[in-house]
C-alpha positions as CSV (number, residue, x, y, z in Angstrom):
1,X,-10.0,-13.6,35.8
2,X,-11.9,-13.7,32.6
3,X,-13.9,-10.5,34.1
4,X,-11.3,-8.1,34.5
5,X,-10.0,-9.1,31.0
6,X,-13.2,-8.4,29.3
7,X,-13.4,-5.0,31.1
8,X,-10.1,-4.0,30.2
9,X,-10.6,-4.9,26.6
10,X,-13.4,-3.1,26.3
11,X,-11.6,-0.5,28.4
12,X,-8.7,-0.1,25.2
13,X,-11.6,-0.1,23.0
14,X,-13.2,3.0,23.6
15,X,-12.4,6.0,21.5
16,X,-9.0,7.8,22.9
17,X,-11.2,11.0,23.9
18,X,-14.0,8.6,25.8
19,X,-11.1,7.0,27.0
20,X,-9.3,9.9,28.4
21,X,-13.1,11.6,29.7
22,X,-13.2,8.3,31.8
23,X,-9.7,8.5,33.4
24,X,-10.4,12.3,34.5
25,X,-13.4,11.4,36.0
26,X,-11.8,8.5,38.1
27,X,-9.3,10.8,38.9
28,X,-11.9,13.7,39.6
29,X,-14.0,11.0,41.9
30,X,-10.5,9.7,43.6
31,X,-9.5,13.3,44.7
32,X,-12.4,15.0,45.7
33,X,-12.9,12.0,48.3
34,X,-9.4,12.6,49.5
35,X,-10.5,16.0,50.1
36,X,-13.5,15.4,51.6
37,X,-12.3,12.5,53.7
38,X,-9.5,12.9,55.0
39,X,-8.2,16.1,54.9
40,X,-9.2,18.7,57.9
41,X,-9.8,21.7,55.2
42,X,-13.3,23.4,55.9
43,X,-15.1,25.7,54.5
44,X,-13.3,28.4,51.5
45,X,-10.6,26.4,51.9
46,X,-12.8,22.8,51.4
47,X,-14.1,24.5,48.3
48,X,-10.8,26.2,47.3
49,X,-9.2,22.2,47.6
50,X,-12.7,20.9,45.1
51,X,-11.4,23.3,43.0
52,X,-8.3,22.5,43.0
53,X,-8.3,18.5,42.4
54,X,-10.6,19.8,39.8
55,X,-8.2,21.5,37.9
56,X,-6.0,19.0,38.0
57,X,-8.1,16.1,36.6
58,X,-9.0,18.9,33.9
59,X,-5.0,18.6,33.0
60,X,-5.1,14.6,33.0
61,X,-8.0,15.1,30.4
62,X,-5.7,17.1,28.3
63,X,-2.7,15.1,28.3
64,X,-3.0,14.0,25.2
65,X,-4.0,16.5,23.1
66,X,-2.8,19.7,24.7
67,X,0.7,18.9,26.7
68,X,1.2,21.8,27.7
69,X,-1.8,23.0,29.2
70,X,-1.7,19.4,30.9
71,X,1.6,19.7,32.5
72,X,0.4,23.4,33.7
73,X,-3.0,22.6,35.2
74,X,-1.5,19.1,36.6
75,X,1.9,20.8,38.4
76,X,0.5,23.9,38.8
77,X,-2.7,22.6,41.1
78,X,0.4,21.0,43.1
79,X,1.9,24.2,43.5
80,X,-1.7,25.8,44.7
81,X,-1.8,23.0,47.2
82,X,1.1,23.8,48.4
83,X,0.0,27.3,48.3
84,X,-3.2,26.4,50.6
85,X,-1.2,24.7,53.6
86,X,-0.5,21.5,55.0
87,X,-3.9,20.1,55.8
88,X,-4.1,19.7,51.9
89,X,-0.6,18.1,51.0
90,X,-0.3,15.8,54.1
91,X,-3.2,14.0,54.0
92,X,-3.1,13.3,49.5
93,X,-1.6,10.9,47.4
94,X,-3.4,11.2,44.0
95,X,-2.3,14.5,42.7
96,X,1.0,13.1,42.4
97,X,0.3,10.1,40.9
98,X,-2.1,12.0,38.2
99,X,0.8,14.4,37.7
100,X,3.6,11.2,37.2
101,X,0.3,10.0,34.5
102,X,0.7,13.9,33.4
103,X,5.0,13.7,33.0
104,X,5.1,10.2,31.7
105,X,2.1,11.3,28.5
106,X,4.4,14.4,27.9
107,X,7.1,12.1,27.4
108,X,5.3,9.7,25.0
109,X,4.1,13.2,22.8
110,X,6.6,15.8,23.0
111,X,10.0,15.4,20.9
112,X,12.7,17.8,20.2
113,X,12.4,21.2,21.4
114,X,8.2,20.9,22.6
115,X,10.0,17.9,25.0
116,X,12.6,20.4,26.1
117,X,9.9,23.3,27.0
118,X,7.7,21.0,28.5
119,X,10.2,19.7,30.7
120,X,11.5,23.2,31.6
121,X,7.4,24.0,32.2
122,X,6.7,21.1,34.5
123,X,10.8,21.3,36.5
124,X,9.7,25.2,37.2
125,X,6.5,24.6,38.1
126,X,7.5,21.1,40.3
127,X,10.2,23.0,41.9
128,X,8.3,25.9,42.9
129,X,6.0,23.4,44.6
130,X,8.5,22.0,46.5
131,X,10.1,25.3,47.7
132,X,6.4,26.4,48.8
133,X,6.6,23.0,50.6
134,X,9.4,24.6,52.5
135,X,12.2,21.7,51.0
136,X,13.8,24.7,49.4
137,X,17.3,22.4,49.7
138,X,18.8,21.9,46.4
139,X,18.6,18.0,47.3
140,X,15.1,17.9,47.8
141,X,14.0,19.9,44.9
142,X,16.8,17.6,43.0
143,X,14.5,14.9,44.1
144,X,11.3,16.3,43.2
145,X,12.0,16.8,39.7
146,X,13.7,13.7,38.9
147,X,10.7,11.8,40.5
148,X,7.9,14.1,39.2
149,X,9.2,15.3,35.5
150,X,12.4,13.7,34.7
151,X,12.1,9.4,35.4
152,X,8.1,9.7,33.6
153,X,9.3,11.4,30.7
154,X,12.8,9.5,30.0
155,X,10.3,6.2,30.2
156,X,7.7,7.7,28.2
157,X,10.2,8.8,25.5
158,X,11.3,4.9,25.6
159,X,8.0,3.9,25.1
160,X,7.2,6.6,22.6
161,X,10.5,5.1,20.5
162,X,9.8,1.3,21.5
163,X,6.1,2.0,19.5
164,X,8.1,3.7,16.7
165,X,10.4,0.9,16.3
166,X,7.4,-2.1,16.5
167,X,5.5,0.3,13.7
168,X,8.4,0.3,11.8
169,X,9.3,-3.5,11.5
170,X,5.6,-3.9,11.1
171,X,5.3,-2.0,8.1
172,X,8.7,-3.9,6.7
173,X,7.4,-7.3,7.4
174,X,4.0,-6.0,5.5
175,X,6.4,-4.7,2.4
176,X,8.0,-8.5,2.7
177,X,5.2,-10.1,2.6
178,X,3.6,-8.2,-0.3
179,X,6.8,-8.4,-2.3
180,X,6.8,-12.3,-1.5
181,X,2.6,-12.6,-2.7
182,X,4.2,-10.8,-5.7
183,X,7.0,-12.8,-6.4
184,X,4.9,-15.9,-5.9
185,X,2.4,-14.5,-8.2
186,X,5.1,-13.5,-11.3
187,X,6.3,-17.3,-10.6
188,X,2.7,-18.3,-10.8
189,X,2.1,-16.4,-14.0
190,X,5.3,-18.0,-15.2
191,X,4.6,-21.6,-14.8
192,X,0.7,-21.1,-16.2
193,X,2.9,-19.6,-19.6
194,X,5.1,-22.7,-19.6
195,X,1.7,-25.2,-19.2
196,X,-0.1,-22.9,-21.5
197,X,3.1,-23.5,-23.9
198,X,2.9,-27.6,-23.6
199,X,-0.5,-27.8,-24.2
200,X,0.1,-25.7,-27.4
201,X,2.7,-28.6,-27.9
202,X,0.3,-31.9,-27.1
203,X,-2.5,-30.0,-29.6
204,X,-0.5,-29.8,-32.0
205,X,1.5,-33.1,-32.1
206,X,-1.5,-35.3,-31.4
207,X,-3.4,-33.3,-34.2
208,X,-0.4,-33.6,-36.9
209,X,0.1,-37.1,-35.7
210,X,-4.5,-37.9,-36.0
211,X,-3.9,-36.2,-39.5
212,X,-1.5,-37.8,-40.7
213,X,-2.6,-41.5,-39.9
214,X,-6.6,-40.8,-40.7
215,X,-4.7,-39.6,-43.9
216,X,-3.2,-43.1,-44.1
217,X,-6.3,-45.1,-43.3
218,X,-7.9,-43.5,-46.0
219,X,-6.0,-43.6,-48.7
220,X,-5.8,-47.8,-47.6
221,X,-9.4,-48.3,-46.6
222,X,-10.2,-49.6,-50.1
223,X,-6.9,-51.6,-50.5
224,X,-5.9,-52.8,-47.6
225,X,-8.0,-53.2,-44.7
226,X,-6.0,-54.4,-42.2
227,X,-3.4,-51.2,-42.8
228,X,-6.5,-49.1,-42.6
229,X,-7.1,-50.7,-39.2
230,X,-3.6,-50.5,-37.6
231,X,-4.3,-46.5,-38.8
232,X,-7.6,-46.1,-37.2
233,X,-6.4,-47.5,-33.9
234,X,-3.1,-45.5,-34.2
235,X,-5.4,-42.2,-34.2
236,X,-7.4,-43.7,-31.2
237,X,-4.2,-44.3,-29.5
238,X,-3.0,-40.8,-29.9
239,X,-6.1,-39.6,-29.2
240,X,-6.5,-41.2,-25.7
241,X,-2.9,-40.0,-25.2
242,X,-3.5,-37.1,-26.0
243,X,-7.0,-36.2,-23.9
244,X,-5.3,-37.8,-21.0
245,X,-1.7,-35.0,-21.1
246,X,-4.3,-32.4,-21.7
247,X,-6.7,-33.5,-18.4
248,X,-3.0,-33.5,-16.4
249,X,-2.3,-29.6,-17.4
250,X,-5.7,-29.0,-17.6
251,X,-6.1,-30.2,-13.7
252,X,-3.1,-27.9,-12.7
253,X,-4.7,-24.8,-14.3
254,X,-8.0,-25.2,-12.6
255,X,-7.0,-25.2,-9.1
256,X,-7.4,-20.8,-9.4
257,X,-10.7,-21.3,-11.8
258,X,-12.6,-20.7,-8.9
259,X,-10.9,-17.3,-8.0
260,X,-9.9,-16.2,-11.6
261,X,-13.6,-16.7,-11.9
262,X,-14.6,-14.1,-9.1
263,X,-11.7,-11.2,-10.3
264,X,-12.6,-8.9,-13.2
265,X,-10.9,-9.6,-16.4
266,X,-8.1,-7.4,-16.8
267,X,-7.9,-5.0,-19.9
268,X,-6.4,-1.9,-20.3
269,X,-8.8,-0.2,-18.5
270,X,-6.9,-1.7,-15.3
271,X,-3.7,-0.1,-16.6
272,X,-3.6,3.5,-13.9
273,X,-4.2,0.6,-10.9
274,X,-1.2,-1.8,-12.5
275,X,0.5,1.6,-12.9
276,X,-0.3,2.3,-8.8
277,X,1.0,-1.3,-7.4
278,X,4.6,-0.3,-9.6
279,X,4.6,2.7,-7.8
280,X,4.1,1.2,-4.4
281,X,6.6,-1.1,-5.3
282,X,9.5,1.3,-5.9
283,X,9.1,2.2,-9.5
284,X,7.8,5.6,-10.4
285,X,5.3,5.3,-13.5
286,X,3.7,8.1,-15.9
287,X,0.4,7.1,-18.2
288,X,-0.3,8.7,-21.2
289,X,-3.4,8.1,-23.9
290,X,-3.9,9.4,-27.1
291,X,-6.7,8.8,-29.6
292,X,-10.8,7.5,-29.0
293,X,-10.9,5.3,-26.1
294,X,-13.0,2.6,-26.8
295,X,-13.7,-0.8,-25.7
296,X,-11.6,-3.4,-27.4
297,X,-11.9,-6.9,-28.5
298,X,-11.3,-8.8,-25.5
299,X,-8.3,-10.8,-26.4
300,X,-6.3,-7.8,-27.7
301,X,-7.2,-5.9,-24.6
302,X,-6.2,-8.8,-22.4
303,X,-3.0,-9.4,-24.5
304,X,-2.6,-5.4,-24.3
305,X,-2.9,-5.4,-20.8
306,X,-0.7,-8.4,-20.6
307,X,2.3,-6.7,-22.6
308,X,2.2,-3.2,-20.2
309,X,2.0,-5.9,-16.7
310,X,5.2,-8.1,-17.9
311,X,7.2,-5.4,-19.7
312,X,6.4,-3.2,-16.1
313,X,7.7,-6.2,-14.4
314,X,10.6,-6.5,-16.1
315,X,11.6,-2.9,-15.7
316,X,11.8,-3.6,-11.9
317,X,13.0,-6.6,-11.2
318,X,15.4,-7.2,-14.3
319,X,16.2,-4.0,-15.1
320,X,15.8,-2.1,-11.6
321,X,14.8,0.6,-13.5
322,X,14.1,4.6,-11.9
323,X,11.2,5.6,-14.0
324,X,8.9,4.2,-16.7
325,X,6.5,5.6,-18.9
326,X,3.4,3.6,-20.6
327,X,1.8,5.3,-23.9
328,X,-1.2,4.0,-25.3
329,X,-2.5,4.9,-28.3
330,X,-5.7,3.9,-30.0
331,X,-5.8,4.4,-33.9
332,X,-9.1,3.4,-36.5
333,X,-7.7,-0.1,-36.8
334,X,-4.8,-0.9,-34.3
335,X,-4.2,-0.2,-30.6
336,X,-0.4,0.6,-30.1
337,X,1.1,0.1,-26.8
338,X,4.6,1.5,-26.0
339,X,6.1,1.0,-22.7
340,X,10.0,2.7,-22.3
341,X,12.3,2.4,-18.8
342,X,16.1,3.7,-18.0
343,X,17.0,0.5,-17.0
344,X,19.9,-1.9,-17.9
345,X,18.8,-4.4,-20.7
346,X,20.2,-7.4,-19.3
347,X,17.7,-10.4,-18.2
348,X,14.4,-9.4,-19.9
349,X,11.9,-11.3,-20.6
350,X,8.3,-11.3,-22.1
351,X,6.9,-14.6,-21.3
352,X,5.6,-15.7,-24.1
353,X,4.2,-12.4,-25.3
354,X,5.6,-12.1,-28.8
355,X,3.9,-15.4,-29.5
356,X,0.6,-14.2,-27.8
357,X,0.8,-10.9,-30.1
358,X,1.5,-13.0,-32.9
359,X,-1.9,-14.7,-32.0
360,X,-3.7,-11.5,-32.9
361,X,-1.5,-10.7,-35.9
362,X,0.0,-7.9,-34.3
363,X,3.9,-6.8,-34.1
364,X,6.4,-7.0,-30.9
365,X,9.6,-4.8,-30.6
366,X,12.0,-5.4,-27.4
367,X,15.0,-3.6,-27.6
368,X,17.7,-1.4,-25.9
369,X,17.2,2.4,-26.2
370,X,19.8,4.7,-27.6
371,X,21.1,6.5,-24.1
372,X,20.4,3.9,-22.0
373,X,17.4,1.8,-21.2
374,X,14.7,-0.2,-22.4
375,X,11.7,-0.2,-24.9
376,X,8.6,-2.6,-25.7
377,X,6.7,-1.6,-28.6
378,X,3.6,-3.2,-29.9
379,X,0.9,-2.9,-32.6
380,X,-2.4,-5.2,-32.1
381,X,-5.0,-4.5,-35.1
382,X,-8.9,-4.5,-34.4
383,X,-9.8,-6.8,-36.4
384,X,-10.2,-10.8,-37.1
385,X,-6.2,-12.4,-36.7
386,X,-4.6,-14.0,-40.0
């Protein structure tokens, strides 16, 4: 069982031309023994029926690519059997089914008016074959249409659209499952902000609180002893506090150090591929640069990059916007980064950006455009932050 498996998987494997070669020659092989069996044709008319089975695996060759010359070379070597008497037709059975393999590939190709001539093609040339047969009643030729042309192409059509269909939920279910990585990733993003925002928190309360009590033990190391103890260990108690809320968040960062590690660090460089996945993802973006592009420090290009990827976001999913449009301008002491949508202000937020630009003394402006829509404007100078 395994054997038959393995062939036919190697079978689907081949290249569709190889693939189609193979078939003809089976066919070719199948035919010609038919002939050479079993029929009672000799001489001219042995070699005039070669030739014939010939041309017809010729026409399962082209199904495929050339439909039309299939259907003529397949129905027509039918009709030249017919043509060449009795001893051919009576005694073969694979011309018919190679010419059902013929109807049925025309089906699966053909649409619109190519499916209409090559039906009209294949029901002439079919008929004809059937009248030089000598079943030249209506019902017989009724019969040999609907078997030969009409029931393979109707079921190749249905397979054609059945093919259609499965590629089209296919592709959905891929465009639901990227918008679902990216939706897990802006969630992602999101709750590394809010971690990034409490350790900011535990730093600076543990800090203030170490400060304010070695501040404390000082001032009583000299007067009062024991008070300058109880302040020592109340810094040591903080700080253990402390170190231990920071190795919590610090754990749930690091599960991604591994693969943040491996991806490049994203600058504005990156900017025409984050403007490519907005694209993809329904939102139509132009990029525009001005001034000496130049590398940058790299927390300004990361925060940079970081303003254009969140205010893009945001234009999407908040404000469902049409179009955007991303200017970036770098200046002798500043790199200005302007990012403009037409879509409705309501619901958008910068995760923690204006604090981030803040970082690098630079200035953040969010704010509803004149005429509809939305602008982000900032200004990040070059050099060292206040």
């Amino acid at each position: 069982m395994a054997a038959p498996r393995s062939l036919l998987g190697r079978l689907t494997a081949l290249p569709p031309r190889a693939l189609d070669a193979l078939i003809a020659l089976a066919v070719l092989a199948e035919t010609a023994l038919e002939v050479l069996l079993w029929s009672p044709l000799e001489g001219s008319r042995l070699l005039a029926g070669l030739g014939i089975v010939t041309l017809l695996s010729i026409g399962v060759f082209l199904r495929r690519t050339s439909p039309f010359a299939a259907i003529g070379l397949s129905a027509g070597s039918l009709l030249l059997a017919d043509r060449l008497g009795p001893e051919m037709v009576e005694y073969m059975a694979g011309p018919y089914f190679a010419t059902l393999l013929v109807t049925y590939t025309a089906g699966t190709r053909l649409a619109g008016r190519r499916l209409i001539a090559g039906f009209l093609l294949a029901t002439a040339l079919i008929g004809g074959a059937a009248i030089a047969r000598g079943d030249d009643t209506l019902p017989n030729i009724i019969f040999s249409v609907t078997f030969a042309v009409v029931g393979p192409m109707i079921f190749g059509q249905l397979m054609s659209n059945r093919a259609g269909l499965n590629r089209a939920l296919g592709e959905k279910a891929r465009r639901a499952e990227a918008e679902q990585r990216e939706q897990a990733g802006s969630a992602a993003l999101e709750e590394r902000t809010r971690i990034a925002g409490e350790l900011h928190d535990v730093v600076a309360h543990a800090l203030s609180a170490m400060t304010i009590q070695a501040s404390a033990a000082r001032r009583f190391s000299e007067r009062d002893p024991a008070l300058a103890r109880d302040a020592f260990s109340a810094v040591e108690q903080t700080g253990r506090e402390a170190l231990a809320e920071l190795r919590r968040l610090l754990g749930v960062l690091r599960k991604e150090d591994e693969e943040l590690a491996l991806a490049p660090q994203p600058s504005l460089a990156h900017v025409d591929a984050l403007a490519r996945r907005a694209r993809t993802a329904g939102l139509p973006v132009r990029v525009s640069v001005s001034g000496a592009v130049r590398a940058l420090p790299a927390g300004v290009d990361l925060t940079a990059y970081r303003l254009v990827q969140e205010a893009l976001g945001g234009a999407r999913d908040a404000g469902h916007a049409g179009h955007a449009e991303v200017s970036i301008a770098y200046g002798d002491a500043d790199v200005r980064v302007d990012v403009a949508d037409d879509g409705a202000p309501n619901g958008r937020r910068l995760l923690g950006m204006r604090e981030r630009v803040a970082v690098y003394g630079g200035e953040l402006a969010a704010a509803p455009v004149a005429g509809g829509g939305w602008r982000v404007s900032a200004r990040l100078p070059l050099g060292t932050a206040p």
